[in-house]
C-alpha positions in Angstrom: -52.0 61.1 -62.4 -55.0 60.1 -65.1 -55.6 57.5 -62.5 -55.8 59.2 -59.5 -58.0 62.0 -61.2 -60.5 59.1 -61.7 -60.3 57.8 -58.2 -57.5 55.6 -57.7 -55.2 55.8 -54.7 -51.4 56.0 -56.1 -50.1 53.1 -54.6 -52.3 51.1 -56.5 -52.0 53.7 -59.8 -48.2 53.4 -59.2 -48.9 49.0 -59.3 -51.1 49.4 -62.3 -48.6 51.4 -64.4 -44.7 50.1 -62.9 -45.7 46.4 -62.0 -44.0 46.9 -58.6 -45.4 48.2 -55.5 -44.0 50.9 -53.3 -42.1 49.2 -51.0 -40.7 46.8 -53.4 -39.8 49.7 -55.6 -37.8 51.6 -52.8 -36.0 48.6 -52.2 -35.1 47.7 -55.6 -34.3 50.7 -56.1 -30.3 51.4 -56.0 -29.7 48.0 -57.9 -32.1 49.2 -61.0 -30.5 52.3 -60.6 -26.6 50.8 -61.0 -28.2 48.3 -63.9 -29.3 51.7 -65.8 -26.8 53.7 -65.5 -23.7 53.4 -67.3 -20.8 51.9 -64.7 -17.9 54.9 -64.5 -15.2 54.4 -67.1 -11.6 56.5 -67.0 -12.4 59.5 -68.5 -9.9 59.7 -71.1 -11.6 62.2 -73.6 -11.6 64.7 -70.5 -7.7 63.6 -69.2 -6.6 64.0 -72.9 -8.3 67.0 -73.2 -7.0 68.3 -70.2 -3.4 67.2 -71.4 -3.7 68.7 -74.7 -4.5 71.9 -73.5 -1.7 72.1 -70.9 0.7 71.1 -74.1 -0.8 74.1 -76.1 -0.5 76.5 -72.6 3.2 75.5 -72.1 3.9 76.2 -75.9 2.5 79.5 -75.8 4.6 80.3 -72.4 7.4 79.3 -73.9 7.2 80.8 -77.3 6.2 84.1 -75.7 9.3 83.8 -73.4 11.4 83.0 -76.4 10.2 85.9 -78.2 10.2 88.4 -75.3 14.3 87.3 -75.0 15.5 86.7 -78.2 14.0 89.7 -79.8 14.7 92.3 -76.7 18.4 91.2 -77.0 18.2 91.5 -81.1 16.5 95.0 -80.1 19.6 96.3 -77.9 22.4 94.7 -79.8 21.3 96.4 -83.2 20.7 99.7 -81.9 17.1 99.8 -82.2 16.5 100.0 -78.3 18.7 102.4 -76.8 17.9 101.2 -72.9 15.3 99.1 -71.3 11.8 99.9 -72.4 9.5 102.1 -70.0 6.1 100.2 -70.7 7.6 96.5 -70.5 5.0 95.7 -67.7 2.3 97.1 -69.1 3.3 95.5 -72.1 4.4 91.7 -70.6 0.9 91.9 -68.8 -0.8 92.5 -71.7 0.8 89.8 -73.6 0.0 87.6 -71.0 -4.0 88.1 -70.8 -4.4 87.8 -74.0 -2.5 84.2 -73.8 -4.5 83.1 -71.2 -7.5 84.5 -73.1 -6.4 82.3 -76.2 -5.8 79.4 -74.1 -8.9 79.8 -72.4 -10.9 80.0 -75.7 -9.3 77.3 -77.3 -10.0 75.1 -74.1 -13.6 76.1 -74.5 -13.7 75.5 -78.3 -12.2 72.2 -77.4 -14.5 71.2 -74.4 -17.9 72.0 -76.8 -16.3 69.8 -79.9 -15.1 66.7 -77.5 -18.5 66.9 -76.2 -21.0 68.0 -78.5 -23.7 66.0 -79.2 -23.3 65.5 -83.0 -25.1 63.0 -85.4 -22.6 59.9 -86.1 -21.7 60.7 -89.8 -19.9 63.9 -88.4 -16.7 64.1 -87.9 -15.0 66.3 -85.3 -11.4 66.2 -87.5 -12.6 69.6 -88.9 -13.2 71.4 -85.4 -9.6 70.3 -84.0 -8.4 71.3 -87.3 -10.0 74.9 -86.5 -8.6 75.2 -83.2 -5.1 73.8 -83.7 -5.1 76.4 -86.6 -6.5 79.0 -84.2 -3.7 78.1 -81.6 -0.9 78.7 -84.2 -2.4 81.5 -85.6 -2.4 83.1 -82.1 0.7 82.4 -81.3 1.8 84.0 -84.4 0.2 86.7 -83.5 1.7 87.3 -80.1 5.1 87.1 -81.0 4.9 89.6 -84.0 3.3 92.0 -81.3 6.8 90.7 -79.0 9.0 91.6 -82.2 7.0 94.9 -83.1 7.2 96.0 -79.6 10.7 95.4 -78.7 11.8 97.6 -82.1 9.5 99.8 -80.8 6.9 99.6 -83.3 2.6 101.1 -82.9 1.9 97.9 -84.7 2.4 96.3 -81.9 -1.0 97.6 -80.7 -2.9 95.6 -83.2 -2.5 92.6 -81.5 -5.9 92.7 -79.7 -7.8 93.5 -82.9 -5.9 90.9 -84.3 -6.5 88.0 -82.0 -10.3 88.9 -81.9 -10.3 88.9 -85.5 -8.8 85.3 -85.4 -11.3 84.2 -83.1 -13.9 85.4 -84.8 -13.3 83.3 -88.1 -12.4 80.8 -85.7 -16.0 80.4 -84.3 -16.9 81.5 -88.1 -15.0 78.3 -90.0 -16.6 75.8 -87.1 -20.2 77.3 -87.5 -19.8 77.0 -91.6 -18.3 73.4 -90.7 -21.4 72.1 -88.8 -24.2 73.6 -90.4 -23.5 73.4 -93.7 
């Protein structure tokens, strides 16, 4: 641009400053292209990733399934549930956003830690270590709120203050982790 403010045409600024001219720069152009950038690899950071996070999904579903069965059936067999409970939908759907919330979450905290751009002397051990920590939490979460409900418990209700709470020092533990 300094060059054609002075006079120049760009072909010959674009000669002067690349060492190619136009034409042999369009036609060079796809082979420098695939000799600069890096040839496509099998993702396998992304298919792991993918992979754990449809291992942590499927151990929520079934924990929450577990929990929703095994305690409902404790619940009528010991008395403390006379019939079937009037807000079970409400309830089950509400069990179930909040799992897909967590999942979701974790899949984000996951994403930004397998791909963050971090300086080579830090490890991402710590991160991983925070979310798998945040995925058990959560899950211990949901199924107290499955017990609590099915005796027919208000504590029961805590469970989205609770689950905010442990994604909060979640998010809290990683920051302290990284910029320490």
């Amino acid at each position: 641009m300094l060059d054609m403010g002075t006079g120049a045409s760009f072909a010959s600024a674009f000669k002067a400053h690349i060492g190619l001219s136009e034409s042999e720069y369009e036609a060079q152009f796809f082979t420098r292209m695939d000799a600069y950038l890096p040839q496509s690899e099998f993702p396998r950071k992304t298919v792991g990733l993918a992979l754990g996070l449809l291992l942590a999904a499927s151990l929520m579903a079934f924990s929450l399934i577990w929990g929703f069965r095994r305690w409902s059936a404790v619940a009528m067999t010991t008395g403390a549930v006379s019939g079937p409970h009037r807000g079970r939908r409400g309830f089950v759907v509400e069990i179930s956003v909040f799992a897909v919330f967590t999942v979701g979450f974790a899949a984000l905290l996951l994403h930004q830690i397998a791909f963050a751009d971090l300086p080579s002397c830090m490890s991402r051990a710590p991160g991983y270590s925070a979310t798998a920590a945040y995925l058990v939490v959560a899950v211990a979460i949901l199924l107290w709120s499955v017990r609590r409900w099915a005796y027919r418990q208000r504590a029961a209700s805590l469970m989205p203050l609770l689950l905010i709470a442990d994604a909060v020092l979640t998010v809290l533990i990683l920051h302290a982790t990284w910029h320490a």
